[in-house]
Structures are given as structure tokens and as C-alpha cells.
C-alpha positions in Angstrom: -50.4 42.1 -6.1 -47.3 44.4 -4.8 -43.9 43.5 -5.7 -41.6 44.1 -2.5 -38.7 45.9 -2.6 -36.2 43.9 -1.3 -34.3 44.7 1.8 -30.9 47.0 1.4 -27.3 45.8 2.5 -25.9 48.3 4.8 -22.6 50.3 3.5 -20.2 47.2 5.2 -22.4 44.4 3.5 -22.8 45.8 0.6 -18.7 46.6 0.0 -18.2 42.8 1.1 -20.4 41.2 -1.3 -19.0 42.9 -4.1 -15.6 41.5 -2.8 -16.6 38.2 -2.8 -18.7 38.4 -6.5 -15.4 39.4 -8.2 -13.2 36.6 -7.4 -16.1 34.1 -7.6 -17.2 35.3 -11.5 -13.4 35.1 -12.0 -13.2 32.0 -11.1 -16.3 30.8 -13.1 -14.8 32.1 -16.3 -11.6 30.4 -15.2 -13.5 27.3 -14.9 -15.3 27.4 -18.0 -13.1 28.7 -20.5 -10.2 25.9 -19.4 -11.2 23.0 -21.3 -11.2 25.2 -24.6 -7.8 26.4 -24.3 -6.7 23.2 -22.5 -3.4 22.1 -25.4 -4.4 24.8 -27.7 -2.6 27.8 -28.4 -4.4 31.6 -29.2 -4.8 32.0 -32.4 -4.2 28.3 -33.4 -6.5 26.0 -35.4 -8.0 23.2 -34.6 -8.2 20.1 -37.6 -11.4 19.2 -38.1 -12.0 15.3 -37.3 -12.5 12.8 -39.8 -15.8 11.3 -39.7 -15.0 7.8 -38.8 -13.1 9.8 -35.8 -16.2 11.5 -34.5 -18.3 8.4 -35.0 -15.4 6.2 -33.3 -15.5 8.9 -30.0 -18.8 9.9 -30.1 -21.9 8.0 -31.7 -19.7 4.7 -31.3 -20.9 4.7 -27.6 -24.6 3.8 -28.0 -24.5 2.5 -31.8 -23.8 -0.2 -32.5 -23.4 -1.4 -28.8 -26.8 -2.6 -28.1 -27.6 1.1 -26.6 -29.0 2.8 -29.7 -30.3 1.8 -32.7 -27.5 0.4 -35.7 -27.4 3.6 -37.8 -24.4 2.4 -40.1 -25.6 0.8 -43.5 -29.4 2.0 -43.2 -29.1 4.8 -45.8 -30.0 7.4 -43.8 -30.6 10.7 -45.2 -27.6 13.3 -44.6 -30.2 15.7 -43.8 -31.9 13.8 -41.6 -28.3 12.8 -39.7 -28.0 16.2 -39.2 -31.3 17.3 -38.0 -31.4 14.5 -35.4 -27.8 15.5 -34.3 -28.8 19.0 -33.5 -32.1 18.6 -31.8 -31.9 15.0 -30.3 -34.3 12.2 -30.6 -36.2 9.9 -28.1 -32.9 8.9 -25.3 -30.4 10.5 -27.8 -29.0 14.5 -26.7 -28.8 17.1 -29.3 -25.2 18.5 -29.8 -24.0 21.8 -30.5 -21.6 22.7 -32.7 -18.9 23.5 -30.3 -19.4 19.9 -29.8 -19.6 18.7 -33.3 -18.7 21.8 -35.9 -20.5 22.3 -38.5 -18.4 21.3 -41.0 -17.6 18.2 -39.3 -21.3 17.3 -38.6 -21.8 17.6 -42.9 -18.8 15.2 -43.3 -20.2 12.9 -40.6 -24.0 12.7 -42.3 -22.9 12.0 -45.7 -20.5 9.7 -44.4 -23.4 8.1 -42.1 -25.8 8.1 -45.2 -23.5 6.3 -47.5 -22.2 3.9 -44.9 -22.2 -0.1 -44.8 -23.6 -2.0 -41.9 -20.9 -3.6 -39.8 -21.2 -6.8 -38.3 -20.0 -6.2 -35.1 -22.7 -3.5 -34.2 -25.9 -4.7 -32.4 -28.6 -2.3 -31.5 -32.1 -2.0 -30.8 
């Protein structure tokens, strides 16, 4: 099996695609780096969240509302919390640390592992 070479722009294509490549990857930085430096200034720090925040914003959605299983007050290991944070489990996504840091995702699993159930939470 041959690979083919694949066919040449002439001088005039090839100086118009360039043009338009520039702008476009300008605009997909642009694009991608806006929500990180949407309301923060260079340089500045970001608080961590507290745990009951992250929960509240981000696990809240499925546990404890019939979507995922109750994970409050089941003495989860932290290490386990952590593990299945990162690398997802059955319907659940991983999520990254820009998502979650680091440091907030070790608050979040102790906090998860010494938590009580509440009441209000159904789950599956």
C-alpha cells in the first residue's frame, strides 16, 4: 500500500488559506480561554470552594435527587470519593481538576466520607 501525496495549493491558494487559519485559531483561543478569565483578574487568586459549595453546584444535581445514588451518610472512603471523581463510574463523568482542584476535591472526599445522610435526598 502507497501513501499519496496529496495535491499542492497553487501560490494564490496557498497565501489565502494561511489568511484565513490565522484569524480562525485566534479566534479559537479567544473562545476557549474566555470563560477562565471571565471576572478574574491576571495574576489574581481564586478561593477554593468549600465542600458543601461544590457538593451544592455540582454533585447536588444527581445525588440526592433520584438521579444518582444517595452518597451523603454511607461512609464512603475519601479515597474512593476521589478516585471515582476523577475517572467516572457507570452514568457518572470523571472531572478534571480544572473542574474540581485538587485541593478542593481532598476537602470534598473527607467531607463526603464523614458526612450524615439527609432526609431530603432520594436516590437510586
Amino acid at each position: 500500500m502507497t501513501a499519496e501525496t496529496p495535491p499542492r495549493l497553487s501560490g494564490i491558494e496557498e497565501v489565502v488559506m494561511k489568511r484565513k487559519i490565522g484569524p480562525m485559531l485566534a479566534i479559537g483561543a479567544l473562545t476557549c480561554a474566555a470563560p477562565l478569565l471571565a471576572g478574574q483578574k491576571l495574576g489574581e487568586v481564586q478561593p477554593l470552594r468549600t465542600p458543601e459549595k461544590i457538593y451544592a453546584t455540582t454533585c447536588g444535581y444527581c445525588h440526592g435527587r433520584n438521579v444518582g445514588p444517595i452518597i451523603l451518610g454511607r461512609v464512603l472512603p475519601a479515597d474512593t470519593v476521589k478516585y471515582i471523581v476523577r475517572h467516572g463510574q457507570n452514568g457518572m463523568p470523571a472531572f478534571r481538576p480544572t473542574e474540581i482542584k485538587p485541593s478542593e476535591l481532598d476537602a470534598l472526599a473527607t467531607w463526603i466520607e464523614k458526612s450524615t445522610a439527609r432526609s431530603g435526598e432520594h436516590g437510586q
